[in-house]
C-alpha positions in Angstrom: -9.3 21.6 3.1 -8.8 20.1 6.6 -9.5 22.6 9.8 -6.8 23.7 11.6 -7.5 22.7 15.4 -9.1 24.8 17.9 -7.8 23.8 20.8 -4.9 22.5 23.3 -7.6 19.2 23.3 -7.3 18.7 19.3 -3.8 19.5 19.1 -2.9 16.4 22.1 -5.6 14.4 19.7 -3.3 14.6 16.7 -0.3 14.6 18.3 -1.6 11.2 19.8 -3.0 10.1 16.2 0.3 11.2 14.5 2.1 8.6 17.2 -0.4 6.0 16.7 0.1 6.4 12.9 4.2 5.8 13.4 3.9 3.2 15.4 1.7 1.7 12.9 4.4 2.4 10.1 7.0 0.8 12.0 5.3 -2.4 12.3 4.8 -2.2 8.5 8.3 -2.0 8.3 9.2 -4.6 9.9 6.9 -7.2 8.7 8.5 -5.6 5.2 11.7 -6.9 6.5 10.9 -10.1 7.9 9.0 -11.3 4.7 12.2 -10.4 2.8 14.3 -12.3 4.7 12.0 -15.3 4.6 12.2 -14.5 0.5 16.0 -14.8 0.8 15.9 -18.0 3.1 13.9 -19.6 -0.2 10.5 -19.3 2.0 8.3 -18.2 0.0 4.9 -20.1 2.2 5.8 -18.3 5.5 6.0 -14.9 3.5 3.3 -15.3 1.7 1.6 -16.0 4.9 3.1 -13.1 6.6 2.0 -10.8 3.9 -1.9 -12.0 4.0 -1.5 -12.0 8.0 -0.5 -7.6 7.2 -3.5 -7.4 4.6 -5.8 -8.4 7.4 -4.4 -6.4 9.7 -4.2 -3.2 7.5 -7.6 -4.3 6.8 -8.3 -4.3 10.6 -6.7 -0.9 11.2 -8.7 1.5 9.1 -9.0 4.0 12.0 -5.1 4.5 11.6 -5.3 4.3 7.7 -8.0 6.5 6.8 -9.2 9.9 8.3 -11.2 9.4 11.4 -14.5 12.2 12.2 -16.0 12.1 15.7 
């Protein structure tokens, strides 16, 4: 069970975590997008690229992705 924060410090922590964590989904989102419409325009080498090019990224990112202890 996770601890609720102590402090006006930890609560401006998450808040800036929870920010950093949608700004990481929105760039999901629109690689997600832009690999489809490289599907639909029959390129299936640029999205496969684009995909692998988000796997190392995500890969990359595991502060934002998993849970994070000081």
């Amino acid at each position: 069970m996770p601890e609720a924060p102590s402090g006006r410090g930890d609560v401006e922590r998450l808040v800036a975590e929870l920010e950093e964590a949608e700004a990481y989904e929105q760039r999901l989102r629109q690689v997600i997008s832009d690999v489809r419409d490289e599907l639909a325009a029959g390129n299936a080498g640029a999205a496969l690229s684009m995909l692998n090019a988000a796997l190392n990224d995500i890969d990359c990112a595991t502060d934002v992705v998993t849970r994070h202890r000081d």
